[in-house]
Structure formats: C-alpha cells, structure tokens
C-alpha positions in Angstrom: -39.5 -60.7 77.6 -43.4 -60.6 77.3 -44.7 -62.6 74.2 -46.2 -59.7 72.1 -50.1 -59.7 71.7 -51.8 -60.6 68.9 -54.0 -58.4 67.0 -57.1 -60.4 65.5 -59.5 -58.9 63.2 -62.7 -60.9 61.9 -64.5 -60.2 58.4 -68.1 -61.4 57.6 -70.5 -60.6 55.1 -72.4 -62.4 52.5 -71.4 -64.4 49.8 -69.3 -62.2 47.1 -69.6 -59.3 49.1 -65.5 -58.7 49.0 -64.5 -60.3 52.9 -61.6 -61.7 51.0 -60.4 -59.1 48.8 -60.4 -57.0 52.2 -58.9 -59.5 54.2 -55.8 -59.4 51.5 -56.1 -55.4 50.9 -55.1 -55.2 54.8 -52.0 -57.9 54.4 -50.7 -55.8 52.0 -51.0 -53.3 54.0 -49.6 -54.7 56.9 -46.7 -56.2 55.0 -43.8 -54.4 57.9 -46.2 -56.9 60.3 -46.5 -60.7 60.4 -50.1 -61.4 59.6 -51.9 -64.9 59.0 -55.0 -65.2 56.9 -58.1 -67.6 57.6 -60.3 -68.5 54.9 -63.4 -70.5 56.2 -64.0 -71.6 52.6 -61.0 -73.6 53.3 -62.5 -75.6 56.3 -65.7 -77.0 54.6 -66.7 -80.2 55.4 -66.4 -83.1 53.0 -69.8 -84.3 53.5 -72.1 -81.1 53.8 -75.7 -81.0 54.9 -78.8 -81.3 52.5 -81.1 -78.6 52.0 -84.1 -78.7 50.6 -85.0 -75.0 48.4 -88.1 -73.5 49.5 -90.3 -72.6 46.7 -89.0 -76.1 44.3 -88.5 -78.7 46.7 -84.9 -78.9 44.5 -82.0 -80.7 46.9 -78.7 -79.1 46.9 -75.4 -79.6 49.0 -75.7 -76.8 51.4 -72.3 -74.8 52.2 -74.3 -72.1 53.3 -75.0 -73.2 56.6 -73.2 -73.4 59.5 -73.0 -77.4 60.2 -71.5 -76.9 56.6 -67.9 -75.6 58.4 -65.4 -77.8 60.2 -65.5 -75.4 63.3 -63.4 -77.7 65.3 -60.7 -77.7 63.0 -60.8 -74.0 62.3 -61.0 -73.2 65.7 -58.3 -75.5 66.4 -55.7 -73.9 64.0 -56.7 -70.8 65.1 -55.8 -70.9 68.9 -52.4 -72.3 67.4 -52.0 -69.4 65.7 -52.8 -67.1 68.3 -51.1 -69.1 71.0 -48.0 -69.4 69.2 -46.8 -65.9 69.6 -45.7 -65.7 65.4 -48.4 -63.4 64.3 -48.5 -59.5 65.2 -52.2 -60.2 63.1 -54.7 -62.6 62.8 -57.7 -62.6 60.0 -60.3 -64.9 59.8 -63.1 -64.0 57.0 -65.8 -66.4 56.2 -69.8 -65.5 56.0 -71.0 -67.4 58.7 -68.5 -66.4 61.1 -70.2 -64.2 63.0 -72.8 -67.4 63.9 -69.7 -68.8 66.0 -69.4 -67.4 69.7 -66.6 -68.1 70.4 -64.4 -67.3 67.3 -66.7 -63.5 67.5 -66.0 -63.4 71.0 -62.2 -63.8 70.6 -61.4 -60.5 68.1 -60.5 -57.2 68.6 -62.3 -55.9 65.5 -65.0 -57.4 64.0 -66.0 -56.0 60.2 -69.1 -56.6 58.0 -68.4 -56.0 54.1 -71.8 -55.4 52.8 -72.6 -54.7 49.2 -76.1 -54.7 47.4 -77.4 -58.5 46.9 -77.0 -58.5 43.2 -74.1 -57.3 43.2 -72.9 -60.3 45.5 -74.9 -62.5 42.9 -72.8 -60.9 40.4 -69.6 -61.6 41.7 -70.5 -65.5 43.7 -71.6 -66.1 39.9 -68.7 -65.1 37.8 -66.0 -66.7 40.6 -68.1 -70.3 40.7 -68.2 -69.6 36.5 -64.2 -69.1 36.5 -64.0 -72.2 38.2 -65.8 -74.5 36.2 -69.4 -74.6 36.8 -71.8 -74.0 34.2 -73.8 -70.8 34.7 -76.9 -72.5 34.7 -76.1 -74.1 38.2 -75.0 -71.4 39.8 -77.2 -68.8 39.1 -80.3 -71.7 40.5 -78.9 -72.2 43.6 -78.2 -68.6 44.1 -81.8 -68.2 43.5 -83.7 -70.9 44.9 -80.9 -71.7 48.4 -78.1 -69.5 48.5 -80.4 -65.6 48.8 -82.3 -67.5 51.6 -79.4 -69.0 53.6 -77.8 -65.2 53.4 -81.2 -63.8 55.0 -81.1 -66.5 57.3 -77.4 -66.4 58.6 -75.7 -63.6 57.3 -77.9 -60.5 57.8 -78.5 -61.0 61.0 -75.1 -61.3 62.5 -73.9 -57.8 60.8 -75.2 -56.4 64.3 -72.6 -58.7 65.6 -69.8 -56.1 63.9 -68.1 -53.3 64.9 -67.9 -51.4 61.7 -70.2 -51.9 58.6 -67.9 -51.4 55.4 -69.5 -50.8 51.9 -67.9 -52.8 49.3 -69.3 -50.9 46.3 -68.3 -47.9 47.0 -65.4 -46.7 44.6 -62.9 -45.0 46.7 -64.3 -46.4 49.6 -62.1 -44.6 52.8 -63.2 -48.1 54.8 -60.0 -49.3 54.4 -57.5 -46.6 55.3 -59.8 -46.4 58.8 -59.3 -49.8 59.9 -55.7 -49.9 58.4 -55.2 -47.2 60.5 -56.7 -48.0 63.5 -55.0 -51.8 63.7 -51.5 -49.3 63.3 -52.7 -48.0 66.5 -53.6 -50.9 68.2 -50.1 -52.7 67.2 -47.9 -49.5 68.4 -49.8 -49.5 71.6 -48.7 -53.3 72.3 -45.5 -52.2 71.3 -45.1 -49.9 74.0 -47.0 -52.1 76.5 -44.4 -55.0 75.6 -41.2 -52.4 75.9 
C-alpha cells in the first residue's frame, strides 16, 4: 500500500500577529487527523547575530533576522517528519519563514496572519512581559529593532502567501476556509491512496 501524502501548511506573519494561535486553532481542528506542529521560535540559535538599531546606535541580540534561525536543524526535522509517513499534516509557523526557499517551496498552503502593527506591539509586549522581562526592555527593542526588522523581512514575503488572513478581525471566517479546504485536500489523497 501507497504511503499516504502529507498535507503541509506554512504560517508567516509578523511578530504577535497570531501565526501560533492559528497554527493550534487548525490542530484542534484537525484532531480526527495526525498533525505535527513547528515552531521556528523553537530553533533559535544560541548565539544570535548583533544588530545595531538605526536611529540610537543601541546593540541588541537580534532574533529577528534570519541568520538568527537554525535552518539546518529545522529543515532537518522537518524532512523527517514529512518523510516518515506519520503525519496526514504538517505546520510550520515562524515570521521569517517565508525568507527560506526551500521550506516556502515545499507547502501546499502557504498563509500570512496579518494584523495592524500596534496591535502586534501589543501582544509581542504582554507575551515577553508574562515571561519575565521588564516592560521597559521590550517595548525599546520593539521600537528602536524589532518595527524595522518586520519591514525588512516580514512584509515583504506576504506576497510569498497564498491567502492573507486578518487576525483582528472578530469572527474572522479565515479559519473555517482553510479548515475547510485542507478537509478537501486530505479526502482527495484519500481516494488517490484507495
């Protein structure tokens, strides 16, 4: 019997802009399937570049850029994943995934979760607040590194994406659409598979 084909869906968007809230909103969703989750912010480097903010000259670790990611590790598990036939569905979400070829190249779907920047600001804040740094910190390197990088090498890729979902939007219909078009895409390799 034919190994079944798996289904791999990509999420970008900025910082705070809800890629991981979607990425677990379709998982639930998809709970009759087996689905796998990849969270770039889990294949940071341990030593990170430098950057230098434009307007104060101020140095800060920079995990908004894409030498910041272990790609070779992430890419690495990935093709496991894919290769070893236990997924129906594959996520990966991360910001700057749409600046890697060959992980865009390799999904079905690729999404962009877009939401207005201080709203992003809003939500990066209060999650790097929750986990322990002072408010202070977070809200300078938002303003002085993090709003550049995003302009940099976020924006751009969105016309990397197949569908641009609004994260703001109460009631937002976004999900039920995809939901229901990765149901079709999984029925049809159901039937191509026997």
């Amino acid at each position: 019997m034919e190994r079944r084909q798996t289904l791999r869906i990509g999420i970008g968007g900025g910082s705070g802009s809800g890629k991981t809230t979607l990425s677990l909103k379709l998982k639930e969703r998809l709970s009759e399937y087996r689905v796998a989750i990849f969270h770039m912010d889990k294949y940071y480097k341990s030593v990170r570049p430098l950057a230098k903010a434009p307007f104060t000259n101020q140095i800060f670790e920079d995990f908004n850029h894409p030498d910041a990611v272990d790609i070779e590790r992430l890419t690495e598990d990935y093709e496991h994943a894919v290769d070893s036939g236990e997924y129906d569905v594959i996520v990966v979400e991360g910001f700057l995934l749409y600046q890697f070829e060959y992980l865009r190249n390799s999904l079905d779907l690729k999404l962009f979760v877009d939401c207005p920047a201080d709203e992003r600001m809003l939500r990066r804040n209060r999650w790097f607040i929750d986990k322990g740094h002072s408010e202070e910190s977070v809200l300078q390197e938002y303003l002085q590194l993090v709003r550049y990088r995003h302009d940099e090498y976020v924006e751009p890729t969105r016309w990397h994406a197949d569908l641009v979902m609004n994260s703001s939007l109460a009631g937002n219909q976004g999900v039920e659409v995809v939901t229901d078009w990765i149901f079709t895409r999984l029925r049809e390799n159901r039937k191509l598979l026997g």
